[in-house]
C-alpha positions in Angstrom: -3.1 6.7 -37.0 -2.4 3.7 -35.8 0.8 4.5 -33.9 -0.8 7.7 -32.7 -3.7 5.6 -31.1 -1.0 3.6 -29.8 1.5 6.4 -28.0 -2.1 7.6 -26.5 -3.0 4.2 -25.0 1.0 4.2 -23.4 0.9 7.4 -21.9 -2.5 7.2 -20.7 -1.3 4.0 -18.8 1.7 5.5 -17.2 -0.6 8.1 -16.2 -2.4 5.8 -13.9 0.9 4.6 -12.6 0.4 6.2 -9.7 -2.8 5.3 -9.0 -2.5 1.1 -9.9 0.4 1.5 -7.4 -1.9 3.2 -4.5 -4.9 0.6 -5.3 -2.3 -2.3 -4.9 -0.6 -0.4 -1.2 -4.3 -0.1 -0.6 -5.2 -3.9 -0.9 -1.7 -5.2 0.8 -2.5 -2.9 4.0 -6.5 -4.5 3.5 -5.0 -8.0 4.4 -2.5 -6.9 7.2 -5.2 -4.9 9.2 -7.3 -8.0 8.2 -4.9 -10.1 9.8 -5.3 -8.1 13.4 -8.9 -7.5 13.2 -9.2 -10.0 15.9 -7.1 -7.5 18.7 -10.4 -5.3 18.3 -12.8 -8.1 19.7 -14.4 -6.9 22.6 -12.8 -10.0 24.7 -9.1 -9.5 22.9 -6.5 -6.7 24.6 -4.9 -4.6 22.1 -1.5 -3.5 23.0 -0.3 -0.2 22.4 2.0 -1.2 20.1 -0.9 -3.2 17.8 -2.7 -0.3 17.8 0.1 2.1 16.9 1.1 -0.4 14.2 -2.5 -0.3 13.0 -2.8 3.0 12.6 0.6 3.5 11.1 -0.9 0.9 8.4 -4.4 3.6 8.1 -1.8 6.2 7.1 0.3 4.7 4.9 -1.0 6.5 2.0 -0.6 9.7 3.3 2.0 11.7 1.2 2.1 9.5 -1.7 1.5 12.4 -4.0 4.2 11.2 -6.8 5.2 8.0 -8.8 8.5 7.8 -7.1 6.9 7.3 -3.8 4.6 4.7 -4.1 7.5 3.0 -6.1 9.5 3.4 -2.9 6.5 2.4 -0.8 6.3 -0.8 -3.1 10.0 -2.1 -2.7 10.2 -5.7 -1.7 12.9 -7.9 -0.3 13.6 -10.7 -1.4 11.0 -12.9 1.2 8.9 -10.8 -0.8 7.5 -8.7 2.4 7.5 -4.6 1.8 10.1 -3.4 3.0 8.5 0.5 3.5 6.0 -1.3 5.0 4.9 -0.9 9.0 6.6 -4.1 11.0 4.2 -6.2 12.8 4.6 -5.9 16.9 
């Protein structure tokens, strides 16, 4: 019973792989749009390029409908920045 309980608690969690790895691209893109909140202040210009890169930040989730690609989505180098990541203007 007890290895039963225990092959049930392991597939349930890599069940929700996919969506611990969309919470966690959801909280990184939280503190990069955080860090250009500022460029939306009334007396701040935002360049077309912020607000492109912005925006390509607000989609980032979009098609991430399997494991593999929020894995992908996830990859790092090794500064530890994403490297599927929109690039800062």
């Amino acid at each position: 019973d007890e290895i039963k309980e225990l092959e049930a608690r392991d597939k349930e969690w890599a069940e929700g792989e996919k969506d611990r790895n969309l919470a966690l691209i959801r909280s990184v893109r939280l503190g990069m749009l955080e860090e250009t909140d500022f460029y939306g202040m009334s007396d701040v210009t935002m360049s077309s390029d912020m607000k492109t890169y912005r925006q390509a930040l607000r989609d980032i989730t979009n098609g991430l409908d399997t494991v593999e690609k929020t894995r992908t989505k996830l990859e790092q180098d090794s500064d530890g920045s994403y490297k599927n990541f929109p690039t800062k203007p």
